[in-house]
C-alpha positions in Angstrom: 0.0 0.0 0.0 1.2 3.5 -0.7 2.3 5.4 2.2 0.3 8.9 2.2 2.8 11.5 1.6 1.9 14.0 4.3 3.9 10.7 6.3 6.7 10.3 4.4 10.4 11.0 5.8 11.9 14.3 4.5 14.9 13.6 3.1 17.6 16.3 4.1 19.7 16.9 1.0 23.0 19.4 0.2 21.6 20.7 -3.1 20.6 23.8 -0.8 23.7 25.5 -1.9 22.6 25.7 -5.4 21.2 29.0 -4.6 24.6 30.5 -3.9 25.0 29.0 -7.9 21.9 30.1 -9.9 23.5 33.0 -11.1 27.2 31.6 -12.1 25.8 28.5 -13.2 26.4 28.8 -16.7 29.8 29.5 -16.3 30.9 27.2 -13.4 30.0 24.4 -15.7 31.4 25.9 -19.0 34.8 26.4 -16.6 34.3 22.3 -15.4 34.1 21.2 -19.0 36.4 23.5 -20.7 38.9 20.6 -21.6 35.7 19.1 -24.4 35.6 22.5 -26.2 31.8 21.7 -25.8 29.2 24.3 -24.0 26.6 23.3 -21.3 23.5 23.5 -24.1 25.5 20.7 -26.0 25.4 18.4 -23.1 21.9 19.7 -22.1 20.4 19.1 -25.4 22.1 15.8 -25.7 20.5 14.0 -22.7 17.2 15.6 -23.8 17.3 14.2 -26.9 17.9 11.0 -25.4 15.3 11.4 -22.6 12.7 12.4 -25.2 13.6 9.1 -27.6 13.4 6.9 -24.2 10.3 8.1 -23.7 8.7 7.6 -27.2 10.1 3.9 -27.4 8.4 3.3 -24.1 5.3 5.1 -24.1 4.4 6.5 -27.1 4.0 10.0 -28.2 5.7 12.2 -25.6 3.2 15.1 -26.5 0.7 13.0 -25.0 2.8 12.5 -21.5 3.3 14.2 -18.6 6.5 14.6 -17.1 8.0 15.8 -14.2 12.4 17.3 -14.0 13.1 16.0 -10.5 15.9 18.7 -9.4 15.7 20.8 -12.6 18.3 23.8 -11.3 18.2 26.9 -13.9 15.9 24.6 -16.7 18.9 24.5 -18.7 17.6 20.8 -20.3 13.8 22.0 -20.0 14.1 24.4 -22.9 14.9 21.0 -24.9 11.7 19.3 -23.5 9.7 21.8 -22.9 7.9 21.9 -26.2 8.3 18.2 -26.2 6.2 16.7 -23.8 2.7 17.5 -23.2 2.8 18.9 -20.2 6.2 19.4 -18.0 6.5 20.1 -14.8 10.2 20.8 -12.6 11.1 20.8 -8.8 14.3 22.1 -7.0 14.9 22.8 -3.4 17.4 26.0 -4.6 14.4 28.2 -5.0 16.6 31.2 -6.8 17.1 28.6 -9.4 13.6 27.5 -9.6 13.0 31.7 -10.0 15.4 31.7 -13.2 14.3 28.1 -14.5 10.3 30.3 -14.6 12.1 33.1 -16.5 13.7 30.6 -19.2 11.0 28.0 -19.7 7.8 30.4 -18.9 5.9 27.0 -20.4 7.2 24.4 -17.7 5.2 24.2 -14.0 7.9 25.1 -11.3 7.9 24.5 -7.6 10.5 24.8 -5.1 10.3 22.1 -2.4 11.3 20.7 1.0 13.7 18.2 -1.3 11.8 15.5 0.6 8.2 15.0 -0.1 7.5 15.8 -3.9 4.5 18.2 -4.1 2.3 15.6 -6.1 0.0 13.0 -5.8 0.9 9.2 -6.1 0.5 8.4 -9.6 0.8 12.0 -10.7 3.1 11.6 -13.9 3.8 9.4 -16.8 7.6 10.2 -16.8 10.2 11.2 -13.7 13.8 12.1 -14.5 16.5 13.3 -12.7 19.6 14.6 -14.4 23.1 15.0 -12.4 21.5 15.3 -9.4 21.7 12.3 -7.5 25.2 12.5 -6.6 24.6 15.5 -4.8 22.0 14.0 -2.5 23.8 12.5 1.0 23.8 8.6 0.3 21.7 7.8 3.2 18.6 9.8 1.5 19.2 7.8 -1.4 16.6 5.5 -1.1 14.0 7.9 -0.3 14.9 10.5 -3.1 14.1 6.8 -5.3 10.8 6.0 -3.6 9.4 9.4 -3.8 9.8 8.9 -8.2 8.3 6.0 -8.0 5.3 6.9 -5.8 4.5 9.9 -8.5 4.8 7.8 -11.1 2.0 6.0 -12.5 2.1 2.2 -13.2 3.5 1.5 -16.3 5.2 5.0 -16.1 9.3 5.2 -16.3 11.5 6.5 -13.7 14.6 7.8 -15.6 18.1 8.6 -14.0 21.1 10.2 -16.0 24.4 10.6 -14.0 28.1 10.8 -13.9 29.9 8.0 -15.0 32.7 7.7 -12.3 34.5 5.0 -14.5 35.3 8.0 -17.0 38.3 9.9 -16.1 37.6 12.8 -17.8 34.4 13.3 -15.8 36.0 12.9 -12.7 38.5 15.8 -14.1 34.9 17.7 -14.6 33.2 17.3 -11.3 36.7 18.0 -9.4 37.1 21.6 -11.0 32.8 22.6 -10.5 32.6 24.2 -7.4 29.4 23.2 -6.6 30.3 19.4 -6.9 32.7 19.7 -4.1 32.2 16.3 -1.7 29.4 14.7 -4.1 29.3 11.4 -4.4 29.3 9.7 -8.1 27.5 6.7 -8.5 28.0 3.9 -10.8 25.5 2.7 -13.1 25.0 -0.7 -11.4 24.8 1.3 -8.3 22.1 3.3 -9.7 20.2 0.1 -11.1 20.1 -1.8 -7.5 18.7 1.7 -5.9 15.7 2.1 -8.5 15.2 -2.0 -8.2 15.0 -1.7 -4.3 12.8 1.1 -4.7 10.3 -1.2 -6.1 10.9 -0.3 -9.9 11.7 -2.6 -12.9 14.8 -1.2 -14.6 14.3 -2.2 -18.3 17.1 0.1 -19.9 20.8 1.2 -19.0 23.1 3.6 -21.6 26.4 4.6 -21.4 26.6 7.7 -23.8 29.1 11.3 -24.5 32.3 8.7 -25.8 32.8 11.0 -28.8 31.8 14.7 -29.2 29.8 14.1 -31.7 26.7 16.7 -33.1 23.6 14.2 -32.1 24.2 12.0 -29.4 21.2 10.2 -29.4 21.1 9.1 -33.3 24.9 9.1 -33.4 25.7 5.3 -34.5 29.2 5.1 -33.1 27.5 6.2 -29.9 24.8 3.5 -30.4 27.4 0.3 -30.8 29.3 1.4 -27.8 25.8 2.0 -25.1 26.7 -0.6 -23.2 30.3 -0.4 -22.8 30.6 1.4 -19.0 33.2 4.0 -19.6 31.3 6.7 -21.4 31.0 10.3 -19.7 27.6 9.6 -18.5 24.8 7.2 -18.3 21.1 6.8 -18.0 19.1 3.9 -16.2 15.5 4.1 -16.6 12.9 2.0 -14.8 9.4 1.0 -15.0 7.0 1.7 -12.1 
């Protein structure tokens, strides 16, 4: 039985200091990830593309789901998906960035929130993804930053998690020059797998993706033959509820 949310544990997480962020954002990571001579609307527009295909192979026609950016910061990958799904809502504790995230993506439903209980009803959303966001959560309030996608989920729905690789060296160079990754910890994608498994989900899909710079990550097919191999910049692991 689902556990009425007004009961749930809050979860306490470090993402708080985001606010301190909102406004250098753009350039903190753009400093982080100088080295790939890429900007942070490549990377950005790369994981919504392949968010957006996941979805479609999955469910259908994303115009006709509603999703929900768990953790969405400035809505830097919003103004990918915003026009994309049918209806798109976004959370983040750091309520300056959820303030800049309105002004970028005036579309998308923002709400600052506790970074505990999210402000929706079990069985709320089609889709729930979280992008680089996990590893900034304390590992003990792992589990319940997991449970509380699945419960807004609908059955059937996916729970989608794109992270870090820590395998990949060059990411590790990344997160240890952004300033507001100091002390995170990076999890690996089998790592990720076993939290959205104990969580109750079905993971049905893991990528590995960002081995090459190349212009379209998502239909790239050198990217494609090497998903599975685990040493690509980041990765995804989607679930079904």
């Amino acid at each position: 039985m689902t556990q009425p949310a007004t009961q749930r544990t809050e979860a306490t997480t470090s993402i708080g200091d985001f606010d301190h962020h909102a406004d250098t954002y753009r350039e903190d990571v753009e400093n982080a990830i100088s080295w790939s001579g890429k900007d942070v609307d490549y990377f950005a527009r790369g994981k919504a593309d392949l968010l957006v295909d996941l979805a479609r192979r999955r469910l259908g026609d994303p115009a006709k789901l509603r999703a929900l950016d768990v953790g969405c910061g400035v809505g830097v990958t919003d103004r990918f998906v915003a026009d994309r799904f049918g209806e798109l809502h976004g959370v983040d504790i750091a309520a300056d960035a959820v303030e800049k995230a309105r002004e970028v993506n005036p579309t998308v439903h923002y709400e600052s929130y506790n970074g505990g209980v999210l402000p929706f009803e079990d069985d709320a959303v089609d889709v729930a993804f979280t992008i680089c966001v996990v590893h900034h959560v304390p590992p003990p309030d792992w589990p319940a930053f997991a449970a509380e996608m699945k419960r807004v989920v609908r059955p059937g729905g996916l729970v989608a998690v794109f992270e870090h690789n820590p395998l990949n060296p060059l990411t590790r160079v990344s997160v240890s020059r952004c300033p507001f990754d100091e002390d995170v910890t990076l999890l690996r994608a089998g790592g990720t797998a076993r939290l959205l498994t104990e969580a109750g989900l079905n993971p049905v899909e893991r990528r590995f993706f960002y081995f090459l710079p190349v212009r379209d990550v998502s239909t790239s097919r050198v990217e494609r033959a090497l998903r599975a191999v685990p040493l690509g910049a980041q990765y995804f692991v989607a679930a079904e509820a």
